[in-house]
VMD Tcl script that draws the C-alpha trace (Angstrom):
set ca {
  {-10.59 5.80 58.43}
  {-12.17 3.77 55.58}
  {-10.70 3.35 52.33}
  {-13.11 5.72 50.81}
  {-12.24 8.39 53.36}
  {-8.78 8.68 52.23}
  {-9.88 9.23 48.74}
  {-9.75 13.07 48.94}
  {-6.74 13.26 51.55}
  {-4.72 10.99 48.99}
  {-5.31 12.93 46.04}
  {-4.58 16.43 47.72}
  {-1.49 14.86 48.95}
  {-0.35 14.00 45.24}
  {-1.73 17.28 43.98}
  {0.65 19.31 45.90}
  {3.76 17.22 46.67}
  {6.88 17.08 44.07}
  {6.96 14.97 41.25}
  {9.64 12.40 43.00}
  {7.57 11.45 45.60}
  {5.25 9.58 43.84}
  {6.36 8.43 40.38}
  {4.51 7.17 37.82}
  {6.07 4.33 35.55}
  {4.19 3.27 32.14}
  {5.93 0.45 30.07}
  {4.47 -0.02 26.54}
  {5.64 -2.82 24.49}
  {4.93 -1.80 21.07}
  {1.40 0.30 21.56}
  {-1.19 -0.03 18.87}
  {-2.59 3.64 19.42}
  {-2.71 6.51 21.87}
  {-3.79 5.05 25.42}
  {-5.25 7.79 27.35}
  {-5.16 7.65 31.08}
  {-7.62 9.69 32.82}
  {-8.75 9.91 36.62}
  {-10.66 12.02 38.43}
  {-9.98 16.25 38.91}
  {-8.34 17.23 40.27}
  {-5.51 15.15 38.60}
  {-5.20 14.06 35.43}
  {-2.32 11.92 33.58}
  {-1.08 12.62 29.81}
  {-1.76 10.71 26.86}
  {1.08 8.31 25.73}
  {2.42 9.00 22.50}
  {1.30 6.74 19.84}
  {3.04 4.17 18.38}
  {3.34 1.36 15.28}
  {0.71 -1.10 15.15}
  {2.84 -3.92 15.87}
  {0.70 -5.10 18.97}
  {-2.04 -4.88 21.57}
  {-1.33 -1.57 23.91}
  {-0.78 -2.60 27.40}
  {-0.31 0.50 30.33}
  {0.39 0.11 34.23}
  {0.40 1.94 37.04}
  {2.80 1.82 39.84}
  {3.50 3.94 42.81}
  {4.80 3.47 46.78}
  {0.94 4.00 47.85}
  {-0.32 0.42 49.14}
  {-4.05 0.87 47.26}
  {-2.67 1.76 44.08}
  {-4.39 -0.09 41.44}
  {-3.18 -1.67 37.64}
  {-4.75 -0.47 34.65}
  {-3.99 -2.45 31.46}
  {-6.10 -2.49 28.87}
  {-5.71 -4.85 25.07}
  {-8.04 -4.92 22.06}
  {-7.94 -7.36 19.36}
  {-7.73 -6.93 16.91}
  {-5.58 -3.65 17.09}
  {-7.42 -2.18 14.17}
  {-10.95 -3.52 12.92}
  {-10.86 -3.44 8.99}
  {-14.79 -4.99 7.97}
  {-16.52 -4.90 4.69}
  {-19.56 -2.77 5.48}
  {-22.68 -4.86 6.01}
  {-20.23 -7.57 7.13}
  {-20.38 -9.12 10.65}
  {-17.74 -8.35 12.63}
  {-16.16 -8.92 16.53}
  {-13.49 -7.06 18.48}
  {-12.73 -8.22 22.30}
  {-11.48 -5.89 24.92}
  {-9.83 -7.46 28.04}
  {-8.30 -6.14 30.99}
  {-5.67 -7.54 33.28}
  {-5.51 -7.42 36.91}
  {-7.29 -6.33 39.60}
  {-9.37 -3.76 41.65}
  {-12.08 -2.91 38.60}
  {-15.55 -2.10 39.20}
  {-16.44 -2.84 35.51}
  {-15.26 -3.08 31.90}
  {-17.10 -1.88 28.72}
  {-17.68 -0.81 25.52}
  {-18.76 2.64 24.29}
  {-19.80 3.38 20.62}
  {-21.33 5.88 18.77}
  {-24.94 6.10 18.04}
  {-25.44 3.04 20.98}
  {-25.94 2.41 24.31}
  {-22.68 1.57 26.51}
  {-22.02 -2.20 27.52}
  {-20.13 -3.29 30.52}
  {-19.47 -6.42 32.21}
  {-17.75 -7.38 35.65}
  {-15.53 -10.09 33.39}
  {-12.04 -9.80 32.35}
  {-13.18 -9.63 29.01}
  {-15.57 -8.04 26.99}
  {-16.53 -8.93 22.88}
  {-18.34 -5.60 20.50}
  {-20.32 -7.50 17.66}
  {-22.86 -7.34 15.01}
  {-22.94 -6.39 11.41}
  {-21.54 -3.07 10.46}
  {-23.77 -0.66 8.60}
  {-21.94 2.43 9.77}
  {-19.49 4.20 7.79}
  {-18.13 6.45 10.81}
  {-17.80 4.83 14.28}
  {-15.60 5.48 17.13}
  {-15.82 2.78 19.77}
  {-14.07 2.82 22.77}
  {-13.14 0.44 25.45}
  {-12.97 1.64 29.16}
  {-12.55 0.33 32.68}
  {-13.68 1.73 35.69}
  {-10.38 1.57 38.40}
  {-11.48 1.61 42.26}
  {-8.59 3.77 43.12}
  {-7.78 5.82 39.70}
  {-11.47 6.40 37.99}
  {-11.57 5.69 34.42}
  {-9.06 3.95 31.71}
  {-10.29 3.89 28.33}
  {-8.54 2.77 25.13}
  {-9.71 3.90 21.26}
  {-10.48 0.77 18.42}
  {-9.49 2.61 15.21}
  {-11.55 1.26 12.44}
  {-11.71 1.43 8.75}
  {-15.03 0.59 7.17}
  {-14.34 -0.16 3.14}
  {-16.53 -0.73 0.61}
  {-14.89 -2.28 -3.38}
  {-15.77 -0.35 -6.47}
  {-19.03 -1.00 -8.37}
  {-16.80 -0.60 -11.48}
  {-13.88 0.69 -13.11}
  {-13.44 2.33 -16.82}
  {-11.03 3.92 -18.55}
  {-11.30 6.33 -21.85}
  {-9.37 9.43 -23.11}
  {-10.05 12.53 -22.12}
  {-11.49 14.75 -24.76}
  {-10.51 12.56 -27.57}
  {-11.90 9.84 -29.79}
  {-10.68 7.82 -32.89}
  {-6.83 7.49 -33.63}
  {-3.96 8.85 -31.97}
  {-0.94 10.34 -34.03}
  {2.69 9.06 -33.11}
  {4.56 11.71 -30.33}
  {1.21 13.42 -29.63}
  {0.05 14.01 -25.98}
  {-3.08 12.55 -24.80}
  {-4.61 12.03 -21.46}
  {-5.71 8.58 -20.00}
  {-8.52 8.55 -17.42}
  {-9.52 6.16 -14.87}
  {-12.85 6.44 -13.25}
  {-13.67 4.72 -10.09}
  {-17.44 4.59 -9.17}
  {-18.79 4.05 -5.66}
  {-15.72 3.28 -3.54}
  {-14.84 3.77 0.34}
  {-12.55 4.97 2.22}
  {-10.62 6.75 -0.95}
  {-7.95 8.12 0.70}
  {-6.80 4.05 1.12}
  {-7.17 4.44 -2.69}
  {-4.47 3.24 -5.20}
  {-5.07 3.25 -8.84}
  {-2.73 1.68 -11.79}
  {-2.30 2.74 -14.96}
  {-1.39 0.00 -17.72}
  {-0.34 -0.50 -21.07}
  {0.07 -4.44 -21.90}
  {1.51 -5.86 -18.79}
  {3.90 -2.29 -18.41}
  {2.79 -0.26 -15.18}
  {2.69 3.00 -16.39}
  {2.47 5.05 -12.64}
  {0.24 4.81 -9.36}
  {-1.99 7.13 -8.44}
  {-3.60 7.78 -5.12}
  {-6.75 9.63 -4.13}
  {-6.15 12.95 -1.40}
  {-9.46 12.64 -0.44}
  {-10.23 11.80 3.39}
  {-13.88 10.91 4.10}
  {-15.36 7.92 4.68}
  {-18.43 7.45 3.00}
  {-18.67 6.30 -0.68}
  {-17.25 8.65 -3.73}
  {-16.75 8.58 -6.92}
  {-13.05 9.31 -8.23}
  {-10.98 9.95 -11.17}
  {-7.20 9.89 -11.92}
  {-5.14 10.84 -15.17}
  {-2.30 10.18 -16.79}
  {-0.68 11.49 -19.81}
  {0.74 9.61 -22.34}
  {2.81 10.18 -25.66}
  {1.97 7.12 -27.92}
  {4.95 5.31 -30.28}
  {4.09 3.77 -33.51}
  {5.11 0.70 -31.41}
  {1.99 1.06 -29.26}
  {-0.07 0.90 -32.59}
  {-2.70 -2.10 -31.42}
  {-1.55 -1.87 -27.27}
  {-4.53 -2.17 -24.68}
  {-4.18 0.28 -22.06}
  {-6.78 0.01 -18.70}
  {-6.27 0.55 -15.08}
  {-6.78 -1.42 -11.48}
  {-8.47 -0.31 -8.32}
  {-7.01 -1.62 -4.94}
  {-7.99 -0.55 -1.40}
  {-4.66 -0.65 -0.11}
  {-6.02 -1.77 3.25}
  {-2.16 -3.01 5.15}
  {-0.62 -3.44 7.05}
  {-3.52 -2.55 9.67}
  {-5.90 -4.89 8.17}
  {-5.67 -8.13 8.11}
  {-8.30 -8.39 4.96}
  {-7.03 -7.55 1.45}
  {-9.60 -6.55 -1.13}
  {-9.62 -7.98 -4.37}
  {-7.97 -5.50 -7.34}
  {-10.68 -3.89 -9.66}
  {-9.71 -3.86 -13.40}
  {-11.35 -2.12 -15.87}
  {-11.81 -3.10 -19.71}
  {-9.04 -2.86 -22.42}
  {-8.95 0.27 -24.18}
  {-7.34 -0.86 -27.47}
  {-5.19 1.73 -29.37}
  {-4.96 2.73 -32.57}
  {-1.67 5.07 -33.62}
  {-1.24 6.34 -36.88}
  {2.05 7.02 -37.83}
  {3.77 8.10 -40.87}
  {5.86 5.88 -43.66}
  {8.96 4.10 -42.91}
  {11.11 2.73 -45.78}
  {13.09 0.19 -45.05}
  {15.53 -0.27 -48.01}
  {19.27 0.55 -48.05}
  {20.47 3.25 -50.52}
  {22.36 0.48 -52.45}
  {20.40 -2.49 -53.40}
  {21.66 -5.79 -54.96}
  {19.02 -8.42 -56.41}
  {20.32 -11.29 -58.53}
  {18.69 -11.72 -62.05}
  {15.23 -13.90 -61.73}
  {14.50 -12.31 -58.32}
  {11.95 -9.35 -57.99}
  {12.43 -6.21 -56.48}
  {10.68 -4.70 -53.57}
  {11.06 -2.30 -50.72}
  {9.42 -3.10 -47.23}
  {7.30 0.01 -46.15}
  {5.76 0.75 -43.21}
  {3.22 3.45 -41.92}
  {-0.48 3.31 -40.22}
  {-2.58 4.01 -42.29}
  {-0.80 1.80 -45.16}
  {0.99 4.00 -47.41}
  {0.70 4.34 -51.01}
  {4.16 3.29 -52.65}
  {5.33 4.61 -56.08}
  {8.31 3.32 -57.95}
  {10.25 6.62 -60.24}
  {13.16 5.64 -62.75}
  {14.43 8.32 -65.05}
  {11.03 10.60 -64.21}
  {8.70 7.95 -65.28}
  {6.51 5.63 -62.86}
  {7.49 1.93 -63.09}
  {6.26 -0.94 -61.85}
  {8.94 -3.27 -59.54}
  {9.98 -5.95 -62.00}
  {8.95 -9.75 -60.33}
  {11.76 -11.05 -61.98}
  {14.66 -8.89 -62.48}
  {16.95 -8.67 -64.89}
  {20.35 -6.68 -66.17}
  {17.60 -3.77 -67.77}
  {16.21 -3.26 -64.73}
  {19.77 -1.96 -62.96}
  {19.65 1.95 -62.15}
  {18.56 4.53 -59.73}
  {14.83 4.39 -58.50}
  {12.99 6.61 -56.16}
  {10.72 4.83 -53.97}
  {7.78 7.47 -52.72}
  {5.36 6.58 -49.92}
  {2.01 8.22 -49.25}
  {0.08 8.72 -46.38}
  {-2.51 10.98 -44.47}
  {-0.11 10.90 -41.78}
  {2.90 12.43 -44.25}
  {5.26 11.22 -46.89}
  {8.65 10.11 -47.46}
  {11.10 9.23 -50.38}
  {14.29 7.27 -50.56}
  {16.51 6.92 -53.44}
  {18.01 3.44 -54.19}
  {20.56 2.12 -56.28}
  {19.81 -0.84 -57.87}
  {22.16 -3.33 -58.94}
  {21.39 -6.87 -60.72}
  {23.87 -9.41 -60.30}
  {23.70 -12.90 -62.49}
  {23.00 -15.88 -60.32}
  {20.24 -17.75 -58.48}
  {17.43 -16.20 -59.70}
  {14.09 -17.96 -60.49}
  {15.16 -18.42 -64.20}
  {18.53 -19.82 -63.06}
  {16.93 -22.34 -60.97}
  {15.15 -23.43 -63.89}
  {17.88 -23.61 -66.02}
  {19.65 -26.03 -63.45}
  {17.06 -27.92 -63.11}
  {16.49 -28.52 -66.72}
  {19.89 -28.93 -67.50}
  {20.16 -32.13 -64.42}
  {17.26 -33.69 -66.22}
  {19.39 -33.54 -69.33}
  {21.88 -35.30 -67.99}
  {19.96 -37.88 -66.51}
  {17.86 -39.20 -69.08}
  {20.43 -40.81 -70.95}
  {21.91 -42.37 -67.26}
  {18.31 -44.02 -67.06}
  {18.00 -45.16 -70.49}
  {21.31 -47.56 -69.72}
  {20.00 -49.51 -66.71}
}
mol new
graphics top color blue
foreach p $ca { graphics top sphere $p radius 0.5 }
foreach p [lrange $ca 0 end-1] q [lrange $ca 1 end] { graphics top cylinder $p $q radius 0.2 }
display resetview
């Protein structure tokens, strides 16, 4: 009987006879994706389970039956990452022998095939959803065919960040809400977004969408602003995280610096007991955004801070700052102490020339 004629025999025979007596062994070192394994009705092998994408899937075949054939199929690369409208190349090769042909199958196109070991997919990618698949026709087994997962990206047009519902100045301890808006970006569920302040990464954010096409997309983040923050530039960065199945890594997207302004209320900085020495002037360092207004009280009555102090101007003060923001008042104890003022500088000085004019008028 011809080889063809114990086609039907062979697979009745496997059909009904127990699983021992004719094993099937699969060995695959580190599979890229679900290989399926298919042959004709009535018999038809499972799927492997998938596995990392550490390298090209390879599957064989082996059983006691002399005209059992190999299938082993590899793509490379394991997953095609491209740019859309960027050219592109993926080759499929088989190993071994007893195939009719070897091809390519992709959406939306007519199947290629070749009687060569090795077959490359090409062109320019202007599809935003395609599914090609490799295959080889076995003499013995039917068909083996193994799917190229691919992720067609596209990089923002542009990326901005504002507040949401909010313009002018922020108060100190307030909540706000930062948002970053991505336009015209694809695939967004490979989207990560990070929100800044200064060089400070504030939190990552990424999209739970899952189509492919282009979208638009926005992420928030709230915020509670610290006087210290008065003047910070806060913006955000767009990445397609595209590893570790690509190969390709997009460029980051940044937005412009959205520069902020926090109004807080007065600070004074001056301890409760203050010592000046005579000739010195008297001050208090304030702080507050918008600038305070600072008012000097002794006994009830509005001074002015002496420049240059002297023993009169020891007492109690209370030092009141104004703002739109709040007020605050501190009261200080002021005590003048002789010593290095300006006017005892002076004095020094004029008392060395004293004593050196008559030195000079010797030599």
């Amino acid at each position: 009987m011809s080889a063809s004629g114990w086609t039907i025999p062979l697979l009745l025979f496997r059909l009904f006879s127990p699983a021992t007596s004719s094993p099937v062994s699969t060995h695959t070192p580190s599979p890229a994706h679900p290989l399926q394994i298919s042959a004709p009705p009535p018999t038809v092998l499972p799927s492997l389970p998938s596995s990392s994408l550490g390298g090209p899937p390879s599957v064989s075949n082996t059983g006691d039956s002399a005209g059992r054939a190999t299938c082993s199929l590899m793509i490379s690369p394991s997953t095609l990452v491209v740019r859309f409208g960027n050219p592109f190349a993926a080759t499929c090769s088989v190993s071994g022998k007893g195939y009719s042909f070897l091809g390519w199958t992709v959406s939306l196109m007519p199947p290629e095939h070749t009687s060569d070991q090795f077959l490359v997919w090409s062109g320019v990618m202007t599809e935003w959803d395609v599914n090609p698949k490799c295959f080889a026709m076995v003499d013995t087994e039917g068909e083996c065919h193994l799917s190229l997962p691919v992720i067609v990206y596209k990089t923002p047009d542009s990326v901005s960040i504002s507040f949401v519902n909010h313009t002018g100045p922020m108060y100190e301890g307030q909540p706000y809400t930062l948002q970053c808006v991505v336009q015209d970006v694809a695939p967004a569920e490979n989207l990560i977004v990070t929100f800044y302040r200064g060089q400070k990464e504030l939190g990552r954010l990424q999209s739970n969408r899952t189509g492919k096409t282009p979208v638009n997309e926005s992420f928030t983040m709230n915020i509670s602003p610290a006087k210290d923050d008065d003047g910070a530039h806060y913006w955000c960065e767009a990445e397609l995280q595209l590893q570790p199945r690509g190969l390709q890594h997009p460029p980051a997207v940044k937005s412009e610096n959205l520069t902020a302004v926090v109004w807080f209320g007065p600070q004074l900085l001056c301890p409760t007991k203050l010592q000046v020495r005579a000739g010195e002037s008297l001050g208090c360092e304030v702080r507050g955004n918008p600038k305070p207004n600072v008012t000097w009280l002794k006994d009830g009555q509005m001074v002015v801070p002496p420049t240059h102090s002297s023993m009169e101007h020891a007492g109690k003060y209370i030092v009141l700052a104004q703002a739109l923001v709040g007020q605050k008042n501190l009261t200080v104890e002021v005590e003048v102490l002789p010593g290095s003022g300006h006017h005892t500088m002076y004095n020094r000085h004029f008392l060395l020339a004293v004593l050196l004019i008559p030195m000079l008028n010797l030599l």
